[in-house]
C-alpha positions as CSV (number, residue, x, y, z in Angstrom):
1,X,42.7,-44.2,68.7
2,X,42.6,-40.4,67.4
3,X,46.0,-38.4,67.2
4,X,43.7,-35.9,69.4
5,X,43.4,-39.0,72.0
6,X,47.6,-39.1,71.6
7,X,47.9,-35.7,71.9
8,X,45.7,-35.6,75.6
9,X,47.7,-38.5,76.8
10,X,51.2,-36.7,75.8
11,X,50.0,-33.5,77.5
12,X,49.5,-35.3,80.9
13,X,52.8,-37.0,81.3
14,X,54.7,-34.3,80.2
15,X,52.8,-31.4,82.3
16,X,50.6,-33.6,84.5
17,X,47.6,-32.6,83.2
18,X,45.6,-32.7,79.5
19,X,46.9,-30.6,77.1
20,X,44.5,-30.9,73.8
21,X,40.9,-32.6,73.5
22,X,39.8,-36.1,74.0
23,X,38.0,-39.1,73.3
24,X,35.2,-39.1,76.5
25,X,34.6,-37.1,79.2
26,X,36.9,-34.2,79.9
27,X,36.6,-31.5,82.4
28,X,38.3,-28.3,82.1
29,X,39.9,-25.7,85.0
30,X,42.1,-23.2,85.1
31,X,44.9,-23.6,86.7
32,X,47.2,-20.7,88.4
33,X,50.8,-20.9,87.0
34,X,52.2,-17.3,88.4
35,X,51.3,-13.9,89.5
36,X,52.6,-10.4,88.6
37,X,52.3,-7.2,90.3
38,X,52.3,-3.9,88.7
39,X,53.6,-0.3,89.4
40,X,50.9,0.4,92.0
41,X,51.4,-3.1,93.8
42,X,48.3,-5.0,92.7
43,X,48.9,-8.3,92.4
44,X,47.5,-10.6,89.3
45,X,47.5,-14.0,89.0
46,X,47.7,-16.1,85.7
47,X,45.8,-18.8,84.7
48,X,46.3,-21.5,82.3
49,X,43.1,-23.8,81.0
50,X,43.9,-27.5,81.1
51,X,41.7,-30.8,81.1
52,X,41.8,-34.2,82.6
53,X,40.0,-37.2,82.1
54,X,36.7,-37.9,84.0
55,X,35.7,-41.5,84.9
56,X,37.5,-44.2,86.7
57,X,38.5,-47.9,86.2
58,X,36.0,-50.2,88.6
59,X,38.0,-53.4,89.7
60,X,36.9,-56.0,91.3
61,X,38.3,-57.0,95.2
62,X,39.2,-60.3,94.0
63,X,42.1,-58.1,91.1
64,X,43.9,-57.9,93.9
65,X,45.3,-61.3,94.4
66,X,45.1,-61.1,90.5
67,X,47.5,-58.4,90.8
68,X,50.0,-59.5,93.3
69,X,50.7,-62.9,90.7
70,X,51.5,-60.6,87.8
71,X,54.7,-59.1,86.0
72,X,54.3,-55.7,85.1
73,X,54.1,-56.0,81.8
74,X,50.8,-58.3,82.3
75,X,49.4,-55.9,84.5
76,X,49.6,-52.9,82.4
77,X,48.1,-55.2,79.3
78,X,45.4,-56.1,82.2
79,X,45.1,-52.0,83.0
80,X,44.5,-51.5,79.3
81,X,42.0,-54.1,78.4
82,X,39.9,-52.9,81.5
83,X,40.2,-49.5,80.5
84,X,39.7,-49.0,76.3
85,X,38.8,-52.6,75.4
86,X,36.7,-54.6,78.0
87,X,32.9,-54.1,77.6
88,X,31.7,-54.1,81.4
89,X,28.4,-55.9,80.3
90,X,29.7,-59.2,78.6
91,X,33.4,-58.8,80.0
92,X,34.2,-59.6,77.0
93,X,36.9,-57.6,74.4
94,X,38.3,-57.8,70.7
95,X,42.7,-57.8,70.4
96,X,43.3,-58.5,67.4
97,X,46.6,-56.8,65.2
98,X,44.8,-52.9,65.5
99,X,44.3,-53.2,69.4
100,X,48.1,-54.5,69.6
101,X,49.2,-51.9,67.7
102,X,46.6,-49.6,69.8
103,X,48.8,-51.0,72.9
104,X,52.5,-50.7,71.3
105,X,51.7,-46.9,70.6
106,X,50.6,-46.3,74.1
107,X,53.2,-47.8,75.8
108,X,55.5,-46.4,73.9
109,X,53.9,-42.9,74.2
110,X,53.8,-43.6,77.9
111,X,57.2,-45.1,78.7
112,X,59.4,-43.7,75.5
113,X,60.0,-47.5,75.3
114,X,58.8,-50.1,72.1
115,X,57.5,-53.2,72.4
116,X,56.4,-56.3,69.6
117,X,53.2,-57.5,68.8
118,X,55.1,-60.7,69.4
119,X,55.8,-59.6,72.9
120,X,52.1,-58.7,73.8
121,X,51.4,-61.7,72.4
122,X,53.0,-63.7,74.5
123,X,51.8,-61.5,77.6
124,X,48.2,-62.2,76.5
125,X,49.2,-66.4,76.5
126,X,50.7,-65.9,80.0
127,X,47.7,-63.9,81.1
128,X,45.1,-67.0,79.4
129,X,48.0,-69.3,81.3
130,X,47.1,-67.3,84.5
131,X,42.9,-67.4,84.1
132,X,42.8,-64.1,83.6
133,X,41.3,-64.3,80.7
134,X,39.7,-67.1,78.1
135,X,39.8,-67.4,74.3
136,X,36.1,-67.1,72.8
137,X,37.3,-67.9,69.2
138,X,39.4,-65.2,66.7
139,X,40.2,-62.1,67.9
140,X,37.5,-62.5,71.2
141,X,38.4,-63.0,74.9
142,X,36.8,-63.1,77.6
143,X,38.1,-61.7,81.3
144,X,37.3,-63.4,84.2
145,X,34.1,-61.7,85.8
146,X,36.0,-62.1,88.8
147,X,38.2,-59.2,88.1
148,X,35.3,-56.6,86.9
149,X,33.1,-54.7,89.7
150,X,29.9,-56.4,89.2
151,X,27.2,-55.4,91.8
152,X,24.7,-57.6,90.5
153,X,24.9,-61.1,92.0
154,X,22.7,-62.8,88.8
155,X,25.1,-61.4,86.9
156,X,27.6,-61.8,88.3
157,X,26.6,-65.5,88.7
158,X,25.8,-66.2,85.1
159,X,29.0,-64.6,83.8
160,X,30.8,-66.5,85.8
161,X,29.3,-69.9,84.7
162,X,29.4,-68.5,81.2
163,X,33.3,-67.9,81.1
164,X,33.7,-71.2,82.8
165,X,31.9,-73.0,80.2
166,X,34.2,-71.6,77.5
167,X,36.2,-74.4,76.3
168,X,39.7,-71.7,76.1
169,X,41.5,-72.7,72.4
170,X,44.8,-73.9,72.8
171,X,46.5,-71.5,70.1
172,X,46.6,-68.1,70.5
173,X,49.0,-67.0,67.4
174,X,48.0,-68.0,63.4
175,X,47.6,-71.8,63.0
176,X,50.4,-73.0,61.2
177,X,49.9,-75.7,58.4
178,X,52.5,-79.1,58.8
């Protein structure tokens, strides 16, 4: 993620809207912040450009019973695989050490808190725990298809027998040696 991308996000917690450019689609509109009126009584109103962020995050109706079994901590992990990470095609996603730290920075941008790799790691066992998501191999997961907004019935069908066929590995840290 691009400081410009940190920059965005910053700009719309602090003033509720974009503040700088970003990584996808932005719109831009002016916004009124105030008016004056000079000698003769005219009245002028002041405007201030700002952006937001386009798009949307498509979930399935199933998330919902999903979301009702979940801490908040696995649902905003959940939120940000689905939004930055997740490819909608293959439901599957990388997290390796650079999406973690991808994750600690924005939740720290976004809550003034810090959190461990350590602790998203164990968020992302609880979440394979749950069936949220599977373990391809290294680095790979799969989400259940469940959770995405597929329209497609074939496809949705044959992702769903493909993440069931995943045999999920039992570690999710570094194998140690004994």
């Amino acid at each position: 993620m691009s400081k410009s991308f940190y920059d965005f996000h910053r700009g719309m917690l602090k003033d509720g809207h974009g503040g700088g450019k970003a990584e996808g689609s932005v719109a831009k509109t002016n916004l009124s912040v105030g008016q004056s009126t000079d000698k003769k009584g005219f009245v002028s109103v002041k405007y201030k450009e700002v952006q937001f962020l386009m798009g949307n995050i498509t979930l399935g109706k199933e998330t919902l019973f999903a979301l009702m079994s979940l801490n908040s901590n696995e649902v905003r992990i959940l939120f940000f695989i689905v939004a930055y990470d997740c490819d909608k095609k293959s439901a599957q996603f990388q997290w390796g050490p650079l999406e973690s730290s991808n994750y600690e920075e924005f939740f720290t941008l976004a809550t003034g808190k810090t959190v461990g790799a350590e602790f998203v790691r164990q968020v992302l066992h609880s979440l394979r725990k749950k069936n949220i998501i599977k373990r391809i191999k290294r680095n790979k997961y799969m989400l259940n298809p469940r959770y995405l907004s597929i329209t497609n019935k074939s496809t949705a069908r044959a992702l769903l027998n493909h993440y069931h066929t995943i045999q999920d590995e039992v570690t999710l840290g570094s194998s140690k040696k004994l």
